[in-house]
C-alpha positions as CSV (number, residue, x, y, z in Angstrom):
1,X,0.0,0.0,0.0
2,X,1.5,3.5,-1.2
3,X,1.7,6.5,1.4
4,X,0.2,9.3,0.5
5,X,2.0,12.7,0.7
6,X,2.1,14.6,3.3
7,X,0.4,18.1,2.8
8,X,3.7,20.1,3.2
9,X,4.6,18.0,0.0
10,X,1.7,18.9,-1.8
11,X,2.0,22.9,-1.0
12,X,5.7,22.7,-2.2
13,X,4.6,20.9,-5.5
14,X,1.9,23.3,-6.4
15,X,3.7,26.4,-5.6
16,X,6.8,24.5,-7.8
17,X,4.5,24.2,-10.3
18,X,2.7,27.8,-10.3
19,X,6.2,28.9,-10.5
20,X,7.3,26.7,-13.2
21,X,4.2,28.4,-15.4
22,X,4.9,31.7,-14.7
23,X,8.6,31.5,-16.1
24,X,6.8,29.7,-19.1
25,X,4.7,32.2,-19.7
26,X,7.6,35.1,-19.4
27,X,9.6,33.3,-22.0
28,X,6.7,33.2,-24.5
29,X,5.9,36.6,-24.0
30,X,9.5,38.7,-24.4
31,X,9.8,36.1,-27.3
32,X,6.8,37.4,-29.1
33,X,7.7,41.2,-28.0
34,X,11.0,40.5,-29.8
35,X,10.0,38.6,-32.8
36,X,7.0,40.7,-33.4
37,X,7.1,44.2,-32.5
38,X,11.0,45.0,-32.2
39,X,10.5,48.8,-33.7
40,X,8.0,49.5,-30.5
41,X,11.2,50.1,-28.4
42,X,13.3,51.9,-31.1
43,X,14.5,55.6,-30.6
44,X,13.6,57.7,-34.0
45,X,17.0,57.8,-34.8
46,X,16.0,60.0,-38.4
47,X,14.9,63.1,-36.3
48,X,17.2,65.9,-34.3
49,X,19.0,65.0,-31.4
50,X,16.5,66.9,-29.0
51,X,13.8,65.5,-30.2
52,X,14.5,61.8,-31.4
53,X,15.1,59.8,-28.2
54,X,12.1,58.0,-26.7
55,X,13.8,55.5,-24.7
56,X,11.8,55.1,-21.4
57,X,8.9,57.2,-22.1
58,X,5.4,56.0,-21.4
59,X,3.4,54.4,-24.8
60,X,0.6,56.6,-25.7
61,X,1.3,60.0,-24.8
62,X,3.0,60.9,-27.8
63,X,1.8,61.9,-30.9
64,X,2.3,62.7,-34.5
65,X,4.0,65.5,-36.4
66,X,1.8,68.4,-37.9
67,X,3.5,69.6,-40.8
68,X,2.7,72.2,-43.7
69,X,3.2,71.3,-47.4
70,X,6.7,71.9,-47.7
71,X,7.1,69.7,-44.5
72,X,8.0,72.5,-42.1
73,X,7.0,71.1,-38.7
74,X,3.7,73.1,-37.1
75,X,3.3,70.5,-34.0
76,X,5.8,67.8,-33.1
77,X,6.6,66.4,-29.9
78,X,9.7,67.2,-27.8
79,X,11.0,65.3,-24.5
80,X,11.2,66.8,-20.8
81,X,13.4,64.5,-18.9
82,X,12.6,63.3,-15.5
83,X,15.3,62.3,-13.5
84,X,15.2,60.6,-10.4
85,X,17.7,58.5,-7.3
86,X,17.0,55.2,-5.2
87,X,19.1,56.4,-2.2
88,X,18.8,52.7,-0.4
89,X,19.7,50.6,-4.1
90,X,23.3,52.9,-4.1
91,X,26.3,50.4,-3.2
92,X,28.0,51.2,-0.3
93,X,31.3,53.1,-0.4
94,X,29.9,54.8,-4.3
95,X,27.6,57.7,-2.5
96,X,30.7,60.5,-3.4
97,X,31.5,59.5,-6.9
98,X,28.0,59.0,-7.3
99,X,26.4,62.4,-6.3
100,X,29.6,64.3,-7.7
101,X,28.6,63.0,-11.2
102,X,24.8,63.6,-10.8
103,X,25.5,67.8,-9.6
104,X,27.8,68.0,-12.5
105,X,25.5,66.1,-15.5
106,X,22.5,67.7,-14.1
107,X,24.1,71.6,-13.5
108,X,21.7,74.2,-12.5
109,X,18.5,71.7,-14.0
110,X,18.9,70.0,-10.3
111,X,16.3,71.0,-8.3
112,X,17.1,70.3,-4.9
113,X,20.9,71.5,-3.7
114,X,23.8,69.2,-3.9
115,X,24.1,69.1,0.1
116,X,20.8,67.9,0.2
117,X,21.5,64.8,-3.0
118,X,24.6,63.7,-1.1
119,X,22.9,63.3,2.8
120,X,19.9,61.3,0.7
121,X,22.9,59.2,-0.7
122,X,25.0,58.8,2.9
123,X,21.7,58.1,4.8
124,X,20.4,55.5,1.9
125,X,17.2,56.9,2.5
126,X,14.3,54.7,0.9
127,X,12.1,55.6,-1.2
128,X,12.9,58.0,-4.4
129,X,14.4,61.1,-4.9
130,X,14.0,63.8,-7.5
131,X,16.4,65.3,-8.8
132,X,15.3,67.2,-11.9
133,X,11.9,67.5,-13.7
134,X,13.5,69.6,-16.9
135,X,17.0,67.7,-17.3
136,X,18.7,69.0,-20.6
137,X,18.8,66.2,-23.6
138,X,22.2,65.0,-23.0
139,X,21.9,64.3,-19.3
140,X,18.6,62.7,-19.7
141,X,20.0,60.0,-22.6
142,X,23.5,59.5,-20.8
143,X,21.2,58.4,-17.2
144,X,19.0,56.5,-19.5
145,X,22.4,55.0,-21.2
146,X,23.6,53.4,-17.5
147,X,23.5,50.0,-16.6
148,X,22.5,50.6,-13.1
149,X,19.5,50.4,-10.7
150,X,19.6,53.5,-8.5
151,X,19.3,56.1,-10.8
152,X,16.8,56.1,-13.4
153,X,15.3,58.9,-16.4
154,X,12.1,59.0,-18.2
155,X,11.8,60.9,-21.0
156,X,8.1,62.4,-21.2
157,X,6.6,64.1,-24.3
158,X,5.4,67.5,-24.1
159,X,3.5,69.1,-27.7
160,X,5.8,71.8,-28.7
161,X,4.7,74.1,-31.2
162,X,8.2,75.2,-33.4
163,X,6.4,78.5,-35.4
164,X,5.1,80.2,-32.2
165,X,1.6,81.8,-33.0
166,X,1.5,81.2,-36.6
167,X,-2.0,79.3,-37.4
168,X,-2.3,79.0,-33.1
169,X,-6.2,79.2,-34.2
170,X,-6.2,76.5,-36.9
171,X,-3.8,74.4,-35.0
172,X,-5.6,74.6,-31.4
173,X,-3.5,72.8,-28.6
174,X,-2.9,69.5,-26.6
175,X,-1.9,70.4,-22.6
176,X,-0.1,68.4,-20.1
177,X,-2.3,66.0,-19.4
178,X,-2.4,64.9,-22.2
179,X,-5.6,66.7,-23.9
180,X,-6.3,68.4,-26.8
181,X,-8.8,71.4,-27.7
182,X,-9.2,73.5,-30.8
183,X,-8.6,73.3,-34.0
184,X,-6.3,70.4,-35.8
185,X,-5.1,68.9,-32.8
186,X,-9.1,68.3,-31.2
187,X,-10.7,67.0,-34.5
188,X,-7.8,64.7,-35.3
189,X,-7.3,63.7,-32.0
190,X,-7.7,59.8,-32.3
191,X,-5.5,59.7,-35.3
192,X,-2.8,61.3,-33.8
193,X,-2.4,59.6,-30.7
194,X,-4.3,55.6,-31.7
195,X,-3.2,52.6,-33.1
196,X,-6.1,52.0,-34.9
197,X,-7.2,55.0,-36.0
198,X,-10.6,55.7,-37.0
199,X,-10.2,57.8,-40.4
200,X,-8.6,54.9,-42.1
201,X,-10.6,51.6,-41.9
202,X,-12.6,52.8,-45.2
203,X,-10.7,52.3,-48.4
204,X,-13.5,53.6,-50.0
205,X,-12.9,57.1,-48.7
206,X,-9.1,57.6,-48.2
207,X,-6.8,56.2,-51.5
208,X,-3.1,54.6,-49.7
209,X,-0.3,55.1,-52.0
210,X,3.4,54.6,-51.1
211,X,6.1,55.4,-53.1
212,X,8.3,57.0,-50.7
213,X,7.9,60.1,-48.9
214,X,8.5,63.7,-50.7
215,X,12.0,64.8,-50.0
216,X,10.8,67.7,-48.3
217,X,8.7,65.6,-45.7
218,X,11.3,63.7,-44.6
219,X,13.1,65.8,-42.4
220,X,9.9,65.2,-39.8
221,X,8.5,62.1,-41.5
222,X,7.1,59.9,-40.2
223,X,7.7,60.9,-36.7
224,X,7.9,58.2,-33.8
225,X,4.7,57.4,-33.5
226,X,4.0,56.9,-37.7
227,X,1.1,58.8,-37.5
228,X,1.2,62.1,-39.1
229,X,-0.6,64.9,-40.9
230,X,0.2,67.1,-43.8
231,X,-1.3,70.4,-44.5
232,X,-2.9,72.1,-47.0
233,X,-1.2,75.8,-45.7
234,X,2.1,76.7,-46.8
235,X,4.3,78.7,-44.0
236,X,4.8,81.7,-45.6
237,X,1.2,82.2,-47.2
238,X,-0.3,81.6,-43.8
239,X,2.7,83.7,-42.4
240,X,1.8,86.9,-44.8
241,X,-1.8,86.2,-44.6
242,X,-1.3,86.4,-41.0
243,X,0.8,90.2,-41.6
244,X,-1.9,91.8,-43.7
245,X,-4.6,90.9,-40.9
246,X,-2.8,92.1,-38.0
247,X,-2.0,95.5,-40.1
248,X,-4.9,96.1,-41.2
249,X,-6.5,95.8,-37.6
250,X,-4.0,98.2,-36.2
251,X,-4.2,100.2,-39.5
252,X,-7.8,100.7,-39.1
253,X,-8.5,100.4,-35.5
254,X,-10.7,97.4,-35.3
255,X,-11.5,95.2,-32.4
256,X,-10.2,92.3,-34.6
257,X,-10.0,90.0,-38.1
258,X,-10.1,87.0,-39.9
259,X,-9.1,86.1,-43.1
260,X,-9.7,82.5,-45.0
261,X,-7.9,81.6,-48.3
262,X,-9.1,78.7,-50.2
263,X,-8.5,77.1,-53.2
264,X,-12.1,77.2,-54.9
265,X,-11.1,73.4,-57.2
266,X,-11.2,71.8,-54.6
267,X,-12.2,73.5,-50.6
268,X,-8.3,73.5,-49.2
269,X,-7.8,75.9,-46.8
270,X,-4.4,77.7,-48.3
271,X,-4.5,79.9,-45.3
272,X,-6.7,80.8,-41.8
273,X,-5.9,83.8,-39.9
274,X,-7.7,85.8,-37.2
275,X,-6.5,88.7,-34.8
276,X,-5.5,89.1,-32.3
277,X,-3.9,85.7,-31.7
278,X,-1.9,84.0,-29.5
279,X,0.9,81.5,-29.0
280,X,0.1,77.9,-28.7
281,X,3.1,77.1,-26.5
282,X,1.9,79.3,-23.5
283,X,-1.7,78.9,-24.3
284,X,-1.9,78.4,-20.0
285,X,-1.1,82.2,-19.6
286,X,-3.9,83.2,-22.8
287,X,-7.0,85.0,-22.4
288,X,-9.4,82.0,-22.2
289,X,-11.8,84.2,-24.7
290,X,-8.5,84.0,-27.5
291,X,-8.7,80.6,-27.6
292,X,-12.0,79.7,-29.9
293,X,-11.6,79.9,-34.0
294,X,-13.6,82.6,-34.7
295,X,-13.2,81.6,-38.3
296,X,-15.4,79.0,-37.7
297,X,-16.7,79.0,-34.8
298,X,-18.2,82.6,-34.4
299,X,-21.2,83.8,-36.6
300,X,-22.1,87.2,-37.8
301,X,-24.6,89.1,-40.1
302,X,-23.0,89.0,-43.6
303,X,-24.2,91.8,-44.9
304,X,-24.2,93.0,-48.6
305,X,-21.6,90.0,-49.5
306,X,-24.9,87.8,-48.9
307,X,-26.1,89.4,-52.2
308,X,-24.1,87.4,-54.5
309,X,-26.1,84.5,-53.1
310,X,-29.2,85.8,-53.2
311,X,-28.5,87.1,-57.3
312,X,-26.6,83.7,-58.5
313,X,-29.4,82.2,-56.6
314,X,-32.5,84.7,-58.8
315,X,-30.3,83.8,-62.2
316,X,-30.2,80.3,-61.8
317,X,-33.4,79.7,-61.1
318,X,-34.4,82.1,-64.3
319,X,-36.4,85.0,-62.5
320,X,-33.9,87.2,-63.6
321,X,-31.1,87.7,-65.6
322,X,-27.7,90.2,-65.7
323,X,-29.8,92.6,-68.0
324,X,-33.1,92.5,-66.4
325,X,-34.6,95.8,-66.3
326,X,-35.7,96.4,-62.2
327,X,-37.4,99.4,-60.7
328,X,-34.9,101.1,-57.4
329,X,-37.7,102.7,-55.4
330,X,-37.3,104.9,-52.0
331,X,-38.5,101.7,-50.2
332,X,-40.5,98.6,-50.2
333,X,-42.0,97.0,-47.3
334,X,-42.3,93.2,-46.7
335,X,-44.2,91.6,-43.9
336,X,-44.7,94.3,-41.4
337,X,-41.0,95.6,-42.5
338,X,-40.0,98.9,-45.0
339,X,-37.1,98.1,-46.3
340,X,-34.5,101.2,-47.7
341,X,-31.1,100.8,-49.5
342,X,-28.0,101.9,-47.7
343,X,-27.3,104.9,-48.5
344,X,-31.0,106.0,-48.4
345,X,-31.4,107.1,-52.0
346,X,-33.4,105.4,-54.9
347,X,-31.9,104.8,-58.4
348,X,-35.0,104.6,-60.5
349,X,-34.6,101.6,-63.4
350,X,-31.2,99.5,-63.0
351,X,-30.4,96.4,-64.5
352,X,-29.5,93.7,-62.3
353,X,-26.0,93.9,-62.9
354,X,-26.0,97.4,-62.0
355,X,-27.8,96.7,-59.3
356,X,-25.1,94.5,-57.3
357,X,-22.4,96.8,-58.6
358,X,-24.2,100.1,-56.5
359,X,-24.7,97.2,-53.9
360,X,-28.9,97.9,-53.9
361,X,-31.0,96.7,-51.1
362,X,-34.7,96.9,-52.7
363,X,-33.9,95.1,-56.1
364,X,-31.4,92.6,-53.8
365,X,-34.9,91.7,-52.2
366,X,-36.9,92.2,-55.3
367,X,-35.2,88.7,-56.5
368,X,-36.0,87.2,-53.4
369,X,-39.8,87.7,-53.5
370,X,-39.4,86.1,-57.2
371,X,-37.9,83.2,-56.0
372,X,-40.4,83.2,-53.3
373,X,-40.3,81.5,-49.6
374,X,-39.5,77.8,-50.5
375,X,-37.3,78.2,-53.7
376,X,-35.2,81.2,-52.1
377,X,-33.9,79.0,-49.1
378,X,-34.0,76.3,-50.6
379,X,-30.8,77.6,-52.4
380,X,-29.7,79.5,-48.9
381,X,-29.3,75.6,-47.7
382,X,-27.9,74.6,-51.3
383,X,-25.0,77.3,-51.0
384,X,-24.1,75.5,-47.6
385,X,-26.1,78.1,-44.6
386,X,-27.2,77.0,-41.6
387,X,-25.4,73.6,-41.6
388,X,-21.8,72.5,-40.7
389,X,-19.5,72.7,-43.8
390,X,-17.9,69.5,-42.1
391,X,-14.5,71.2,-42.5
392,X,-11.7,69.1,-40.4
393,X,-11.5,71.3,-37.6
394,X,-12.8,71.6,-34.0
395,X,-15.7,73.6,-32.8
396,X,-17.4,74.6,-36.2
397,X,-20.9,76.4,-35.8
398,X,-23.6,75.9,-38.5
399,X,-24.7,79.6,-38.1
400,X,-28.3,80.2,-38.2
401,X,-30.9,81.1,-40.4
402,X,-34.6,81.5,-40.0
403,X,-36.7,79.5,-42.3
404,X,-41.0,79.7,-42.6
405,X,-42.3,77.3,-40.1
406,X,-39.5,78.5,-37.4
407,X,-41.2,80.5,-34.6
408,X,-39.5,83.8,-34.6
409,X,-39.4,83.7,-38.7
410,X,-41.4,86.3,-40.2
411,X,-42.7,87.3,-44.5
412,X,-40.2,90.3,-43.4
413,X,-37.3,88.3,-42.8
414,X,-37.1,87.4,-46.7
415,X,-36.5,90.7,-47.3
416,X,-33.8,91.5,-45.1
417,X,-32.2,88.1,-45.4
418,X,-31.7,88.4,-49.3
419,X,-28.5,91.5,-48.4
420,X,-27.4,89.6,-45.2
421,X,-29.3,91.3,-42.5
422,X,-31.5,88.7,-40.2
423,X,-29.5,85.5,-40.4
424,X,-26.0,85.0,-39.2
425,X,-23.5,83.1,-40.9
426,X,-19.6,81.8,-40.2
427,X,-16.7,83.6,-42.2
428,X,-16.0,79.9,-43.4
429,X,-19.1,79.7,-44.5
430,X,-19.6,82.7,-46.7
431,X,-15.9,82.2,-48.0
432,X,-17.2,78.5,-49.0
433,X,-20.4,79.9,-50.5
434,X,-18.4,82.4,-52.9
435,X,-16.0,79.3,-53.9
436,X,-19.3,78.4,-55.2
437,X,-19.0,81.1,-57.7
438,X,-15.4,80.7,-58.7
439,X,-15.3,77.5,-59.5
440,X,-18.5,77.1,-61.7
441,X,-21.3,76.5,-59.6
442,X,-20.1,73.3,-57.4
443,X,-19.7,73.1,-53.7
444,X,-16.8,71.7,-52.5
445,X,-16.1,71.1,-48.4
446,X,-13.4,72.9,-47.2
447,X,-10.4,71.5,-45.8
448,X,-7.1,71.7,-43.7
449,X,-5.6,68.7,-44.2
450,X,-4.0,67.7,-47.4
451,X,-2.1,64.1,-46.1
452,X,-2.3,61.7,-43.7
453,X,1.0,59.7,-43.2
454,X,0.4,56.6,-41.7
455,X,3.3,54.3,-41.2
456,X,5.1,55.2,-44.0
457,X,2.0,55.2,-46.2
458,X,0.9,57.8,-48.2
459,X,-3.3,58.6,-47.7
460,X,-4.7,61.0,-49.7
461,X,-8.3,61.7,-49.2
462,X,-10.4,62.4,-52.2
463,X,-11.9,65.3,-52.2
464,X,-14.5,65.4,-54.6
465,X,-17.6,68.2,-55.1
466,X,-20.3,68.0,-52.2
467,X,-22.9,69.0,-55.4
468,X,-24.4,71.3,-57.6
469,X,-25.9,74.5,-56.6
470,X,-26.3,76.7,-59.3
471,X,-25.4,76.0,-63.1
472,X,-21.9,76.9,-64.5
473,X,-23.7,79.1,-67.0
474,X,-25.2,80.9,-63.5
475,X,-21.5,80.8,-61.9
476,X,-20.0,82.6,-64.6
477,X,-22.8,85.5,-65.4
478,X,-22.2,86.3,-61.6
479,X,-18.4,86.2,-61.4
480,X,-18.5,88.7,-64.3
481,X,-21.0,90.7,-62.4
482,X,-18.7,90.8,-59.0
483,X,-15.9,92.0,-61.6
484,X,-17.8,95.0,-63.0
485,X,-18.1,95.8,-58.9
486,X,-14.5,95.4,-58.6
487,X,-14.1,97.9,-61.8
488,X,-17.1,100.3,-61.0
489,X,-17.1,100.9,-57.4
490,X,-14.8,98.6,-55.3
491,X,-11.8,100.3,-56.7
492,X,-9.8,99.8,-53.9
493,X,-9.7,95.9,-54.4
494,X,-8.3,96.2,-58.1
495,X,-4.9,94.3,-58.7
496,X,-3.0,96.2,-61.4
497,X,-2.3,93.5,-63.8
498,X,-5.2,91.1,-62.8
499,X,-9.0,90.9,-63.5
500,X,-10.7,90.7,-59.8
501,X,-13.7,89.5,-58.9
502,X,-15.5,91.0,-55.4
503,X,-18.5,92.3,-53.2
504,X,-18.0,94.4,-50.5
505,X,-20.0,94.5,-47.2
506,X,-20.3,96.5,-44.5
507,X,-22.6,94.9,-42.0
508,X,-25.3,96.6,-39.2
509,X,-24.1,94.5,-35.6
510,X,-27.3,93.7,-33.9
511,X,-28.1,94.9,-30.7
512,X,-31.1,94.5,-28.2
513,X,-33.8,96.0,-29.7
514,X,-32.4,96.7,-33.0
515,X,-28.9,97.4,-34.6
516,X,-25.7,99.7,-33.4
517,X,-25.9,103.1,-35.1
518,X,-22.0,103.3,-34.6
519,X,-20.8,99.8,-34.6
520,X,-20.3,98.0,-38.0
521,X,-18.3,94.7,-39.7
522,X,-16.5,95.4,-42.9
523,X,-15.8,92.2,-45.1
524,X,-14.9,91.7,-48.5
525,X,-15.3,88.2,-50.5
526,X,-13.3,87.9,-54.1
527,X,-11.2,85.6,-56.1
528,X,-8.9,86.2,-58.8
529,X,-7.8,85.8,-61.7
530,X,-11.5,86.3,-62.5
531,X,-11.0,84.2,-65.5
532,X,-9.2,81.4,-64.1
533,X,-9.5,81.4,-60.4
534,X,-6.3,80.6,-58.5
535,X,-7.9,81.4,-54.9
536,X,-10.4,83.2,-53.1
537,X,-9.9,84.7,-49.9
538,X,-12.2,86.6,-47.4
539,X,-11.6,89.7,-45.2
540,X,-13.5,90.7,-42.0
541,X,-12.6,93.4,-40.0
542,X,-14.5,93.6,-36.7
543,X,-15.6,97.6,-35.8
544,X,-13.2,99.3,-37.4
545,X,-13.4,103.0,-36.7
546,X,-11.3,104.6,-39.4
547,X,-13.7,104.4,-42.1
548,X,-17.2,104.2,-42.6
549,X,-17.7,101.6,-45.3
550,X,-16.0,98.5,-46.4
551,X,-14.4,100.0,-50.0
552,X,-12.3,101.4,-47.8
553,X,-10.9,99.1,-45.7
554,X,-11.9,95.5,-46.2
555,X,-11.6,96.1,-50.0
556,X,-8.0,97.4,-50.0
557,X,-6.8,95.1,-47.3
558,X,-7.6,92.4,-49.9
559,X,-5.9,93.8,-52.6
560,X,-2.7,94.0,-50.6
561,X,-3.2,90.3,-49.5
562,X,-3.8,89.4,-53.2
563,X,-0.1,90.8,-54.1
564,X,1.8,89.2,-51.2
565,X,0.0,85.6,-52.5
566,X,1.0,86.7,-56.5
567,X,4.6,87.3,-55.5
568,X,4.6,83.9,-53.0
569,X,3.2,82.0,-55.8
570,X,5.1,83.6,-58.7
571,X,1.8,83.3,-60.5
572,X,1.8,86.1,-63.8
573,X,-1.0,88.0,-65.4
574,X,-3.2,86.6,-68.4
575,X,-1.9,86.8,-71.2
576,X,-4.0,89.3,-73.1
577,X,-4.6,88.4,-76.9
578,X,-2.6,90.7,-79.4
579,X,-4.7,92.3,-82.3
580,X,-3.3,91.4,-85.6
């Protein structure tokens, strides 16, 4: 008959056993760390020395590079280095070599004083000590670089924003915890910082194509994480946008700007400026209010640049026509509402042409009452108003505009919403809506990102028209309408050289109980060449006080933007036929 075993036995055999396992189970997994995912624990070796090591940082606070066209880093991550000492792992009899060569790697980053490091080390105090929170690059990678157990580093990403302010508002910004708000950074949050990002599981929306990186990319490309966006801005256009709009503020004394520049073909955003501004790296010590987009996340009253919708709108639809013969009277009332123009004088017969070229209230809402209630906004939601354009970018508003059924709407408000008065709109918005124009009647969705780089892969989203609005035949009897404005009365916004097409607008700022009678927005929509459109850019100036009307601010601060893009762009004037 066999003894059993004693329990003692037993215990030591399970516990041999649990053991035995557990090593197993190690083995298996730093084997399939090493044979599959080996890069995981590679430094970027390709980029700078102060920003390529990653050795002992945490996985999954660090993000992708945000670069512009020509590959000029916008938003990259850089490394703080934490550096710390186990006082009770330090071998006996090493404490004075030890702490000697920790005050001189660390210099003047140590933050406690070096009587204080070498009693820690004599005492072998448990626990940790820190000994620097901002350690320079080369003190962080030599600790890092030791074989030993007592002293340790951790390199720790922190967003870092190379240009400063430039594009702060389109950019927005990720804080230390790591979180991101505004702009780029919020809206493409997930792709930036995840594995599996969400923007690229459908084929059918986002084209992969590798053939290399550009040259130009790969300076910054594809940063340590592999997932990284390209721009559709260009430093220096967003740069001398960014110039005009702060001089023309100062220049004429307004509470503040924006200007967009797109590329009508196809919605990217060449350029996004606002002012004031502020810089994204000490976006803790900004004005909380600085922070939002206004370029797409606050909405105003348009104004009279809402009547190229309004008249595109009348042509297409075939109540009117360029040469249509209208009656300017003192005033016409709608609803319960007596509507004047402007300037408060009447014109008598004008064609419609004329008509937007003297920038005419009572015809502008003459249209609208042949359109009628359904048909008029009905193209007001067709141009892209009261909805999101769905650009890329955190925060957008869809404005608002008043339809019939809405509770507060009123047979008055088509009036006053055919000029822009009544219904408030984002600059995005209305530049989007006069891309409409320049690029033969199509809407397109605006855009900030050109390419996303994902692990060496090349994704280029296509970006194809959203639809229709008006016909191309409409598109282009308006765009030579705006031009005759440009030539007849906007003369401020002409380009010597160029053929210009604009509307000006200089906007009433409602109040409670009615509108300012001192208070007023100035804005300016155009593209050029006229012909062949290469952009078209908005201005909005916010209260400016110089001047009373928009020819002679908004108008000329486009014209001086329109030259700095020319010269960036080295783009020449039309050739104009020769006679025989």
């Amino acid at each position: 008959m066999t003894a059993k075993p004693s329990p003692p036995r037993i215990r030591i055999a399970v516990v041999a056993a649990a053991l035995l396992l557990a090593f197993l189970l190690l083995v298996v997994q730093l084997f399939r760390w090493t044979l599959f995912a080996p890069d995981a624990y590679q430094p970027a070796s390709h980029l700078p020395a102060d920003l390529a090591s990653t050795a002992g940082r945490p996985r999954g606070d660090e993000r992708g590079a945000i670069v512009d066209q020509h590959g000029v880093p916008l938003a990259i991550d850089r490394y703080r280095w934490e550096i710390w000492v186990e006082p009770h792992l330090v071998p006996r009899g090493t404490e004075a070599e030890l702490g000697s060569e920790l005050v001189q790697l660390l210099g003047s980053s140590l933050i406690i004083s070096p009587e204080e490091l070498m009693t820690a080390l004599r005492e072998h105090k448990a626990g940790v000590v820190t000994l620097a929170k901002e350690a320079p690059q080369l003190a962080g990678s030599t600790v890092d670089s030791w074989d030993r157990l007592d002293v340790s580093a951790k390199a720790i990403p922190v967003r870092y924003y190379p240009q400063g302010s430039l594009a702060a508002h389109l950019l927005g910004f990720v804080n230390a915890q790591p979180r991101a708000y505004y702009g780029v950074e919020e809206y493409y949050n997930d792709y930036l910082r995840k594995v599996d990002p969400p923007f690229l599981r459908s084929d059918a929306q986002a084209q992969a194509v590798y053939n290399g990186l550009p040259a130009e990319w790969r300076q910054m490309l594809p940063s340590a994480t592999g997932q990284d966006l390209v721009l559709t801005i260009d430093r220096r256009v967003q740069h001398a946008t960014e110039q005009v709009l702060a001089d023309a503020v100062v220049r004429y004394k307004a509470d503040s700007g924006t200007i967009i520049v797109m590329r009508p073909s196809d919605g990217a955003i060449l350029a996004m400026a606002n002012f004031p501004t502020y810089d994204a790296n000490q976006f803790g010590s900004t004005n909380a209010d600085l922070l939002l987009n206004p370029a797409v996340a606050e909405q105003y009253e348009p104004g009279s640049v809402f009547k190229i919708v309004t008249f595109a709108s009348g042509i297409d639809a075939g109540v009117v026509t360029p040469e249509t013969i209208m009656t300017d009277t003192l005033s016409i009332e709608i609803g319960d509402r007596l509507i004047y123009n402007s300037n408060q004088r009447t014109f008598g017969e004008v064609t419609v042409e004329e008509a937007l070229v003297r920038s005419l209230n009572i015809p502008t809402a003459e249209i609208a009452l042949k359109l009628e209630e359904s048909r008029f906004y009905q193209y007001v939601r067709r141009f892209g108003f009261g909805q999101l354009t769905e650009v890329d970018l955190a925060n957008e508003s869809p404005g608002t505009v008043k339809v019939p059924g809405d509770e507060l709407w009123s047979r008055s408000d088509l009036g006053t919403n055919s000029f822009g008065q009544g219904l408030a709109v984002t600059p995005l918005q209305m530049a989007t809506a006069t891309c409409v124009i320049a690029n033969g009647g199509l809407l397109v969705r605006p855009h900030v990102v050109d390419t996303m780089v994902f692990k060496g892969k090349i994704h280029k989203p296509e970006e194809l028209p959203v639809r229709r609005v008006i016909s191309a035949k409409a598109a282009g009897e308006v765009r030579d309408m705006m031009v005759q404005v440009v030539e007849q009365a906007s003369y401020a916004a002409r380009v010597p050289g160029y053929t210009v097409a604009g509307k000006t607008g200089t906007a009433q700022i409602p109040i409670s109980g009615g509108y300012s009678l001192t208070e007023t927005i100035h804005s300016f929509v155009g593209f050029m060449p006229a012909e062949d459109p290469v952009f078209v850019a908005l201005v909005k100036l916010d209260v400016p006080k110089t001047q009373p009307w928009a020819d002679s601010t908004a108008a000329p601060t486009f014209a001086k933007l329109a030259n700095e893009l020319l010269r960036i762009w080295h783009i020449p004037p039309p050739q104009v036929a020769q006679k025989p």
